[in-house]
C-alpha positions in Angstrom: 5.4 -0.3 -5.5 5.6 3.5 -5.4 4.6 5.7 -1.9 1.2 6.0 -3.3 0.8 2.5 -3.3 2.2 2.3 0.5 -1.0 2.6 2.3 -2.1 1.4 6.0 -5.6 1.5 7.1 -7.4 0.4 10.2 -10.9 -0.3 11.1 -12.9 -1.5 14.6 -14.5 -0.1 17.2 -11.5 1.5 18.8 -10.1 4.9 20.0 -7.9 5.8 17.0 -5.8 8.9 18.4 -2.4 7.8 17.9 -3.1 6.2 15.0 -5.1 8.4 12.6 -4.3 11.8 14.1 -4.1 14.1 17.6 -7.1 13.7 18.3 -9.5 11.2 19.6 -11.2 9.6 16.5 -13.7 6.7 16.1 -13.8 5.4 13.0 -15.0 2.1 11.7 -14.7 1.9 8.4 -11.3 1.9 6.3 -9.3 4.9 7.2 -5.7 5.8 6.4 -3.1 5.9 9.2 -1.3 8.5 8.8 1.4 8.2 11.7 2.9 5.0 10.3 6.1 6.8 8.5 7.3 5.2 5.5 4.6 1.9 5.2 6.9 0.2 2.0 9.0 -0.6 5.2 6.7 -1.9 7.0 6.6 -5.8 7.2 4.3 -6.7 9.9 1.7 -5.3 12.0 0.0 -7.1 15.3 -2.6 -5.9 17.7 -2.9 -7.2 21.4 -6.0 -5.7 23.2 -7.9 -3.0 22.1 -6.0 0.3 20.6 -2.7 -0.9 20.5 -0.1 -2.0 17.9 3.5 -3.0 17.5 4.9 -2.6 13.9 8.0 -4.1 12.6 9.8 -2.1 10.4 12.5 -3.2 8.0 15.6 -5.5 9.7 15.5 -5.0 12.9 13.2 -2.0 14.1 10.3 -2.3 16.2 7.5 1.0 16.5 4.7 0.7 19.7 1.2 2.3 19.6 -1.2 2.8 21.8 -3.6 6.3 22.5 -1.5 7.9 23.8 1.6 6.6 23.0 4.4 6.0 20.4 7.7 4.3 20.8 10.7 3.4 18.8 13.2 1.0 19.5 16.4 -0.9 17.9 16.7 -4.8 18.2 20.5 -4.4 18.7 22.9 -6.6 16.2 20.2 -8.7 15.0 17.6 -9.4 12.6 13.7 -9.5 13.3 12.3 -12.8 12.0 9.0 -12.2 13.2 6.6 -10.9 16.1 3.7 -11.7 17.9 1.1 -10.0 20.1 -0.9 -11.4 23.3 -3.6 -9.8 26.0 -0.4 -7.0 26.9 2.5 -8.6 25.7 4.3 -8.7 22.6 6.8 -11.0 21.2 9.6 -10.6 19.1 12.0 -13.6 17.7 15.4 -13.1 16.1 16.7 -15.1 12.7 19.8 -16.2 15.8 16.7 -17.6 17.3 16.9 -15.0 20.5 13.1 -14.2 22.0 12.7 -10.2 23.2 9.5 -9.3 25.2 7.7 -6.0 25.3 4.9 -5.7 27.7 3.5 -3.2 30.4 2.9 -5.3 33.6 0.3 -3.1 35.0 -2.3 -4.3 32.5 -1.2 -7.8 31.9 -1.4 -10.7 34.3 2.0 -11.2 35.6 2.4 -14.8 34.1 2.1 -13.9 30.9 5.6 -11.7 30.6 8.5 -14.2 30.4 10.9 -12.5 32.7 12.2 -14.1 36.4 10.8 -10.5 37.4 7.7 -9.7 35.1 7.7 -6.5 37.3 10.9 -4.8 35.8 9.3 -5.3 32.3 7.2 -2.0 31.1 7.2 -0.3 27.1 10.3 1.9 28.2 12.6 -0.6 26.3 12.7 -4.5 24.6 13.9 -7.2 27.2 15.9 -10.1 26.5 14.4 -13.9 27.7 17.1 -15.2 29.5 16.0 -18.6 29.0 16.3 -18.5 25.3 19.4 -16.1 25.1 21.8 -17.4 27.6 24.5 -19.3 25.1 24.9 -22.0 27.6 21.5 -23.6 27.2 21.6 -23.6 23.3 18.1 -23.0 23.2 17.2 -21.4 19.7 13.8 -20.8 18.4 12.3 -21.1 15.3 9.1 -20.2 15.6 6.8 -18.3 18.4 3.0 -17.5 18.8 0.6 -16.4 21.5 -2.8 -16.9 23.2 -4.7 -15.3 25.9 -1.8 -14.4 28.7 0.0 -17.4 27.5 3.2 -18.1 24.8 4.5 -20.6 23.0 8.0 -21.3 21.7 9.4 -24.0 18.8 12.8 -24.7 19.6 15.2 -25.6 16.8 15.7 -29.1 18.6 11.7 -29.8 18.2 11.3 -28.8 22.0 7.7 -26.7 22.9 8.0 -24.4 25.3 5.7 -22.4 27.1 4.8 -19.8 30.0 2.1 -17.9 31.1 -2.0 -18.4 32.8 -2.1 -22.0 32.8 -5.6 -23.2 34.3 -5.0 -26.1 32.8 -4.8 -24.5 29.2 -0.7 -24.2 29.1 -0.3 -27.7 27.8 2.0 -29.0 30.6 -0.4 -31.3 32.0 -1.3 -29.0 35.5 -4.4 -27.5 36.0 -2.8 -24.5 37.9 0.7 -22.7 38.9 0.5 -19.8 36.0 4.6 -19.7 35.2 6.9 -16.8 34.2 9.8 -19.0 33.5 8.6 -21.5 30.3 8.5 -24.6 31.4 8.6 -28.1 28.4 5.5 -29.1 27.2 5.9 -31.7 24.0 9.0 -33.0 22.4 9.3 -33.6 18.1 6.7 -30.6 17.5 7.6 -28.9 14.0 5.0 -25.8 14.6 2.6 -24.7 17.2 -0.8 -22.5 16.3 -2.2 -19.7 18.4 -4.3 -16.5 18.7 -3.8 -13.8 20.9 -7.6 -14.0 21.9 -7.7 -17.8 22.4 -7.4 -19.7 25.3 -6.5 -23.0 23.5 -3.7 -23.9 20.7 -2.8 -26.6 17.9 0.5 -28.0 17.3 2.1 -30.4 14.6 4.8 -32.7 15.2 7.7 -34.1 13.1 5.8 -37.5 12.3 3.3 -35.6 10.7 0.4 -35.5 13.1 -1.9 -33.1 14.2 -2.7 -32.0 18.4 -4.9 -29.9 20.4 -4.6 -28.5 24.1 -6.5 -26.2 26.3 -10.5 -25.1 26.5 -12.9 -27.2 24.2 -16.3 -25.7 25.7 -17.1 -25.0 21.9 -16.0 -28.4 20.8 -12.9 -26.1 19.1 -10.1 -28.5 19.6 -11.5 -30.3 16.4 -11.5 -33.5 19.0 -15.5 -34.2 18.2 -16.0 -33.6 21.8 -16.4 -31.0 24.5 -13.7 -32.4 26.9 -10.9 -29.6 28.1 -7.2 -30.9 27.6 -4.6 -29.6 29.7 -2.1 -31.7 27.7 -1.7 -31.8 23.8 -4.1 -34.8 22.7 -4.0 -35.9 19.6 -6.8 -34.9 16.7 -7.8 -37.6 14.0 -7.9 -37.9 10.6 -5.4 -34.7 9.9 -1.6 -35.2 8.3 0.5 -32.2 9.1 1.9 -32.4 5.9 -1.6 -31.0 4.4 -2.3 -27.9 6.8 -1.0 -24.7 5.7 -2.3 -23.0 8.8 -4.4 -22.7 11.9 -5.9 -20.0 13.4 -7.4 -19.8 16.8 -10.5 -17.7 18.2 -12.6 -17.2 20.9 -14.5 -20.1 20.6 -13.9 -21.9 17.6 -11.1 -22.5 14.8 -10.4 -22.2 11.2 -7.8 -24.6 9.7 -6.4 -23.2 6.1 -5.0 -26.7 3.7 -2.4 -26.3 1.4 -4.5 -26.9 -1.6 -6.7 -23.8 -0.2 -9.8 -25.5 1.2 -11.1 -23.4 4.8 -11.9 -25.6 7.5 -13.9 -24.9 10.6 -15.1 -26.0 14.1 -16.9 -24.9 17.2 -19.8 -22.2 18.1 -22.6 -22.4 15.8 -22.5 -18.3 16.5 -18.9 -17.2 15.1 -18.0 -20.4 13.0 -19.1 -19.3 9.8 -21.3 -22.6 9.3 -23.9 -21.5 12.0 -24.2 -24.6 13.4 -22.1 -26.1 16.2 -19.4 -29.3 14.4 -17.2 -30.4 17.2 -14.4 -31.5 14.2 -13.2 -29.5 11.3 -15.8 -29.1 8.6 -15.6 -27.5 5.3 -17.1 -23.7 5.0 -19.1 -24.3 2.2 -19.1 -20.5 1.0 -15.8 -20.7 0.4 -15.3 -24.1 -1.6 -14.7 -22.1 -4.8 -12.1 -20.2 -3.3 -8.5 -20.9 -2.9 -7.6 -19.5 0.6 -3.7 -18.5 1.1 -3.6 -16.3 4.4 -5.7 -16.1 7.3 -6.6 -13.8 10.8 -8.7 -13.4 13.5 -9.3 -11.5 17.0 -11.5 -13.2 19.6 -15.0 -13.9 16.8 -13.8 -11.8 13.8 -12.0 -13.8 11.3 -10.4 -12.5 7.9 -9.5 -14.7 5.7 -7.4 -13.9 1.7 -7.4 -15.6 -1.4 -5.1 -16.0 -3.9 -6.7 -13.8 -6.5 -6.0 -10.9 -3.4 -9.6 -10.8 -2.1 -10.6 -10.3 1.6 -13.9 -12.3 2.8 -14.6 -12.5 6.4 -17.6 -12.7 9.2 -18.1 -12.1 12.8 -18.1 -8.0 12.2 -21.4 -7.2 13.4 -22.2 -3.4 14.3 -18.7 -2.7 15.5 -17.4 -2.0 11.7 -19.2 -0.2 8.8 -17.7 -2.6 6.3 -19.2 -3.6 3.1 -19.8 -6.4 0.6 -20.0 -5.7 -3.2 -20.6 -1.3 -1.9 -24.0 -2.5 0.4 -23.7 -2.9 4.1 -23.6 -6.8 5.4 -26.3 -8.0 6.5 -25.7 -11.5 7.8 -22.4 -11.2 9.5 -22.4 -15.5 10.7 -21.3 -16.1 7.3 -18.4 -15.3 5.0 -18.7 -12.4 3.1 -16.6 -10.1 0.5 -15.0 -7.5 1.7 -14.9 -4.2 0.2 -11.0 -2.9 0.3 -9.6 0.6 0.0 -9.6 1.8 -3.9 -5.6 0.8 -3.9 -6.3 -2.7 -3.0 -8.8 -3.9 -5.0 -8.4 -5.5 -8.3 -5.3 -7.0 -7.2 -3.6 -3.7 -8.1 -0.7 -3.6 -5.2 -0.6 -6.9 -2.6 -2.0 -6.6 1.0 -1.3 -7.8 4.6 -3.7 -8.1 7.3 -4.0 -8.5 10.7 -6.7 -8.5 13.5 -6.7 -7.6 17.3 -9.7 -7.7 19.8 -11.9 -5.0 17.8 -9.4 -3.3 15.1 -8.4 -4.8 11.6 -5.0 -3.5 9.9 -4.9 -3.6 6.3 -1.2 -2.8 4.7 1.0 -3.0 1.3 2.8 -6.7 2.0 6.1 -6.4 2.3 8.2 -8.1 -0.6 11.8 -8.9 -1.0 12.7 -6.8 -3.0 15.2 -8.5 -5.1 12.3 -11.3 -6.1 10.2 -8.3 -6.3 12.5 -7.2 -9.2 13.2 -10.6 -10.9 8.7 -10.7 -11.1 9.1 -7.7 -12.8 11.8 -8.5 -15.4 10.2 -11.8 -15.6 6.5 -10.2 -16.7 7.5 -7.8 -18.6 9.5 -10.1 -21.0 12.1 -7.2 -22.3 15.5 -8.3 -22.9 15.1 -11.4 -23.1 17.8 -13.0 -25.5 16.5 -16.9 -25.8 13.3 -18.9 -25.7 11.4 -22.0 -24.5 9.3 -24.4 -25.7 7.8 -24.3 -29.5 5.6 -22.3 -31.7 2.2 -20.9 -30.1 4.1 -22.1 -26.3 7.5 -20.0 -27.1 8.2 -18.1 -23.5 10.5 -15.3 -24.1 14.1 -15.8 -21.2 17.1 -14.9 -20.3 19.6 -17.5 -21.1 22.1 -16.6 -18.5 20.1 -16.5 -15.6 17.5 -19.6 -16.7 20.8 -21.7 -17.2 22.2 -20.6 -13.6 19.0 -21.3 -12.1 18.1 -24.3 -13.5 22.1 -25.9 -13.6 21.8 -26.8 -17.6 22.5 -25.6 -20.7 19.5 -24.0 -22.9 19.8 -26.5 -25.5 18.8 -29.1 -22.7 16.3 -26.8 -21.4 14.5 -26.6 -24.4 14.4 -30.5 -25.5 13.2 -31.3 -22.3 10.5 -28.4 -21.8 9.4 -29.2 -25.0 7.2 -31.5 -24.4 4.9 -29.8 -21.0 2.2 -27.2 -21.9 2.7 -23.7 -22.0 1.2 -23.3 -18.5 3.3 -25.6 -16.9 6.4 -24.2 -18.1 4.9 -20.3 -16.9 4.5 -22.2 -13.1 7.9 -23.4 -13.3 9.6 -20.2 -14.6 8.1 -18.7 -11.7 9.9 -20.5 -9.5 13.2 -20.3 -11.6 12.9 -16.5 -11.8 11.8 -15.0 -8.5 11.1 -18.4 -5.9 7.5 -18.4 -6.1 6.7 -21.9 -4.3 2.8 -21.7 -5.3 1.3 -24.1 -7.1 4.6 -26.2 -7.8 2.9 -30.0 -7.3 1.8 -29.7 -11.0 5.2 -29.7 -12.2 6.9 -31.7 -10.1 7.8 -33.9 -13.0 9.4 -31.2 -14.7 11.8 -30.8 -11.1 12.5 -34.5 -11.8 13.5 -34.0 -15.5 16.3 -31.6 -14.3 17.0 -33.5 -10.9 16.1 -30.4 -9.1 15.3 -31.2 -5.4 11.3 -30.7 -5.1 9.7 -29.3 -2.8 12.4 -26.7 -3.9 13.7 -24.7 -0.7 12.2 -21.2 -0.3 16.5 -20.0 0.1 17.3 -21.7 -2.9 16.7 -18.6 -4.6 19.0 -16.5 -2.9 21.1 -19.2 -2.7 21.9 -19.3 -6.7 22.4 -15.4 -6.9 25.0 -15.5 -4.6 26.7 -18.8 -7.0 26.1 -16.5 -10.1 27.9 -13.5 -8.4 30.7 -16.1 -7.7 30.5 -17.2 -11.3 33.1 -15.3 -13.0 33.0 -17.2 -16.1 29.1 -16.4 -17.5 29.8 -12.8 -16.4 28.8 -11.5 -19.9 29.0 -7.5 -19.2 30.8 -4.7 -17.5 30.9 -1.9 -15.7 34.0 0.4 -16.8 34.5 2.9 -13.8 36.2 6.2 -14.5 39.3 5.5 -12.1 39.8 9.6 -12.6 37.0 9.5 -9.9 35.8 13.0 -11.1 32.0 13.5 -11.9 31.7 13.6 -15.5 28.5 15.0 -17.5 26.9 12.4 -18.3 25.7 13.6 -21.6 29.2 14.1 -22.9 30.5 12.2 -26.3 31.8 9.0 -24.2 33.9 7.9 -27.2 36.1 10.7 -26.7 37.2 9.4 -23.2 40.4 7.2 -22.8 39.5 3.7 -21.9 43.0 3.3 -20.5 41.3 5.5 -17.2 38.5 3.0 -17.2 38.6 0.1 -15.2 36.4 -2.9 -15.6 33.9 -4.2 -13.0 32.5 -7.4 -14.4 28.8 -8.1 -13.7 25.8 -10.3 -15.6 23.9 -8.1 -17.4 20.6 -9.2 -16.1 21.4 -8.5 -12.9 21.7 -4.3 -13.5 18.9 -5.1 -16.0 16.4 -6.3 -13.3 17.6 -4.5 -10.0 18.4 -0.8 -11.4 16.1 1.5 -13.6 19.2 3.9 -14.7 21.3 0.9 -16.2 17.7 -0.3 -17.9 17.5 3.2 -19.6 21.2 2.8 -20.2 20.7 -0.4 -22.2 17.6 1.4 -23.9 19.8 3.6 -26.1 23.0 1.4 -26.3 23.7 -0.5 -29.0 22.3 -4.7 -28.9 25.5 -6.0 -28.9 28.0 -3.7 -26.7 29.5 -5.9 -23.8 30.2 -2.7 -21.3 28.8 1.0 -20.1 30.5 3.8 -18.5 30.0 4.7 -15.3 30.2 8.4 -14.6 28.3 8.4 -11.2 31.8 10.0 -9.3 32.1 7.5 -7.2 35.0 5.0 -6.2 35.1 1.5 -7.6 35.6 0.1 -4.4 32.4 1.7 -3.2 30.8 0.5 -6.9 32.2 -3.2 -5.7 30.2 -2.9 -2.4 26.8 -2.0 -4.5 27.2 -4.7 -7.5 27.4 -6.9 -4.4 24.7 -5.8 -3.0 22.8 -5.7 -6.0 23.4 -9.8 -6.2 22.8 -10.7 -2.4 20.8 -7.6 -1.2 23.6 -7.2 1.8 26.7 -5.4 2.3 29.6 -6.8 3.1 32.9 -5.1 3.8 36.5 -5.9 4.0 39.5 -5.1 6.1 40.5 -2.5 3.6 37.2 -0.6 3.3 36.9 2.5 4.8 32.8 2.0 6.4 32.5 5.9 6.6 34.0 6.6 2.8 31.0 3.7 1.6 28.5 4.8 3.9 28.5 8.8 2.1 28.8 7.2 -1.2 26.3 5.4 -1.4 23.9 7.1 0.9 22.3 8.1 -2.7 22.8 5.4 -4.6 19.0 4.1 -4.6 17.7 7.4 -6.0 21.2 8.0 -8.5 20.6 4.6 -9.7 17.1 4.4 -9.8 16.9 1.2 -7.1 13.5 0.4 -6.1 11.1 1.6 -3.2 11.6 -1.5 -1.6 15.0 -2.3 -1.7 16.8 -2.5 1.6 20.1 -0.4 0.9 19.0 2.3 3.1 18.7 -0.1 5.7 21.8 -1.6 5.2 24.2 1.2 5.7 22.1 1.7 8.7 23.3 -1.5 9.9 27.5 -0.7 8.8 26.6 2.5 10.5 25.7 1.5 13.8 28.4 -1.4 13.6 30.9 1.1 13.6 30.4 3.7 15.6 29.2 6.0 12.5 27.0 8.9 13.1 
């Protein structure tokens, strides 16, 4: 992805100054935000009510919009694992499993903000949750999400929490007291549903079953009745195991399965089927499509595919959004989108997200070392072995397929040999960058090599880090100039002594898929040389630090590295060595900087 390809636009029937430009703005159509610095860093954006945002950059930075307003601030010595927005709240939950709040109190009920004393809680700075931070209680979190003045919090332990306007809706089984200290509402749940303009949520449990709390005017708790809940109650004929995801609106849901099918229940005036179904109910408009993401504010729903198409309804006069370049006419049922020219075609991958009138549209963030083994992996250069047989030959890397897969590439091959081309493509997918789509139509292949299926998503990472270990199939190195002087590169290299060389030893398709200067480097060396020179002027110790990196995307130091010395030498690195847009190194040295003191 390059900057031109690191677009943010916004649409809605919102005041747009802070986000577009100084002055006040109404735009409802796609426009370019132009505030949003740097949007490859960007890796989520939510929207509470109205014209505000929160944006989470990177690892752990956090950017607030509103009109009139922008604010930075620094999740100290931890990493984001995700955010959520409600009516004037936002949420933000750490990979340690810590919970932060943001929220201004004057425009939020006081319930919602979950603080002993909501009062001391404003957008000057993030607050800690003392019920989810305090060590003692061992409360970690896994996953969070928000309704209307209400949250919700998945505890590592299967424990549901929640706090906020109860009314009956908060799942503990009152019908008043609104809380501001979370207060147990299910045991065994594996992931709760929400939507910050809901007033009702879904949960699944360990034992694979599917529950609903909270209003059901609509029939929108997919019970096949009208009847409120004010404790989860459990909805037939739905396995957990088969949802990929559940999104809550105003007054009526949209339930996403696995295999891509869109689901739908409630008003016959915002459910896309326009008629009222008190259970979910296929959207027929979409039956052709396979649906992998979806969004919504309190009646406008979005919804993606996997071929990287938008289709959505609900929009009505407050956006000047169009289907296939004409304006929409019938906005009750699902219709095409029309994306900004950089979007369409499936030219760069997008992110969405929606708030009570404003849509956010946004290059999807990508890690950017699977980002880099996609590439190597489509672009089939340097590959050195092959799979399968005649017309189904697929061009791979020996090294890394054999790490990957845990056998040799003789094995490999006999058993491949018999699956079809295709089914060998899905499952070099996985092998090569993760990817954890479409994987039930080669399960058997999984069983052939005894690889655990469903394959964990950290599996990936998990084997880079083994390879970098793996000092025996290291099968190229890096010969560092222990001079340390800066040497023109362009000079005859045979006329240096290798005795002032000293040898770094790597995998080759590691430099090959994470750095364009060692690709151009292996573009006009011979096919058989087993090591390159570095003349970058740097120290090998520092050159350690970055091949590490380059494996694990993190840096680690020891007790013997000086954090300064590696911070300004490889403050250039991503441009010297042609790293891509984005990879997190910057980032990174952020982090040893502020762990040390280093300005």
């Amino acid at each position: 992805m390059t900057e031109n390809d690191s677009k943010i636009y916004v649409c809605g029937n919102l005041n747009t100054k802070g986000y577009l430009s100084n002055s006040s703005l109404t735009n409802k159509a796609w426009t370019q935000i132009t505030l949003i610095n740097d949007p490859h860093e960007v890796r989520k954006i939510v929207s509470g009510n109205n014209a505000n945002c929160m944006v989470w950059k990177g690892i752990n930075k956090i950017e607030y919009y509103e009109p009139t307003i922008k604010k930075s601030y620094t999740v100290e010595n931890e990493e984001i694992k995700d955010i959520h927005s409600g009516y004037a709240t936002f949420l933000i939950l750490t990979k340690s499993g810590k919970v932060y709040s943001l929220a201004d109190f004057k425009k939020s009920s006081y319930s919602e903000i979950p603080l002993t004393n909501p009062n001391t809680s404003n957008y000057d700075q993030i607050r800690s949750v003392p019920f989810f931070n305090d060590e003692k209680n061992n409360r970690k979190v896994k996953q969070i999400a928000m309704v209307g003045w209400s949250n919700y919090y998945v505890c590592e332990d299967g424990t549901l929490y929640g706090n906020g306007y109860n009314s009956g809706r908060l799942g503990d089984g009152t019908n008043n007291g609104h809380k501001n200290i979370p207060v147990l509402i299910k045991d065994n749940v594996e992931r709760v549903f929400g939507g910050n303009q809901s007033w009702y949520f879904f949960l699944t449990t360990r034992d694979n079953k599917l529950f609903s709390c909270g209003e059901n005017a609509y029939g929108q708790l997919a019970r096949g009745n009208t009847v409120k809940a004010s404790a989860p109650m459990l909805v037939q004929n739905w396995k957990a195991e088969d949802i990929l995801d559940i999104y809550c609106l105003g007054n009526f849901s949209i339930l996403i399965t696995k295999e891509g099918k869109t689901y739908t229940c409630g008003s016959s005036a915002t459910n896309g089927l326009e008629k009222n179904v008190y259970e979910f109910t296929e959207v027929g408009l979409l039956k052709n499509k396979k649906i992998v993401q979806v969004f919504g504010g309190y009646a406008v729903v979005l919804v993606k595919t996997s071929e990287n198409e938008l289709y959505g309804w609900n929009f009505g006069s407050s956006y000047y959004l169009k289907s296939k370049n004409k304006p929409i006419s019938n906005f009750k049922k699902p219709n095409y989108i029309d994306l900004p020219d950089i979007y369409q075609n499936d030219q760069v991958p997008f992110d969405f997200s929606c708030g009570t009138s404003t849509i956010f549209l946004y290059p999807k963030y990508s890690n950017s070392i699977k980002q880099d083994f996609k590439n190597l992996y489509n672009s089939k250069k340097y590959c050195d072995s092959k799979i399968g047989s005649n017309e189904r030959e697929i061009p791979v890397h020996k090294c890394f397929v054999e790490s990957r897969i845990g056998r040799k590439m003789d094995e490999i091959q006999k058993t491949l040999i018999n699956f079809s081309k295709e089914e060998i493509n899905t499952f070099l997918k996985w092998v090569y960058y993760g990817d954890v789509m479409n994987l039930k139509s080669v399960k058997p292949i999984f069983d052939s090599f005894s690889l655990t299926f469903p394959p964990l998503l950290r599996n990936f990472e998990n084997d880079l880090l083994k390879l970098y270990k793996d000092e025996d199939s290291k099968d190229f190195s890096i010969l560092v100039d222990m001079n340390n002087e800066e040497n023109d590169e362009d000079q005859d290299e045979d006329d240096d002594d290798d005795e002032d060389f000293e040898e770094i030893p790597v995998h080759k398709i590691i430099l090959i898929a994470r750095s364009g200067l060692f690709r151009e480097m292996f573009d006009n060396i011979k096919e058989n040389s087993n090591s390159v020179k570095d003349f970058s002027g740097k120290t090998i110790e520092s050159l350690e630090i970055l091949i590490h990196y380059l494996y694990t995307g993190k840096i680690e130091l020891t007790a013997d590295d000086d954090p300064q010395l590696v911070c300004e030498e490889l403050e250039d690195a991503m441009e010297y060595y042609q790293l891509n847009k984005n990879c997190s190194l910057k980032e990174e040295l952020q982090r040893i900087k502020r762990q040390f003191n280093i300005k």
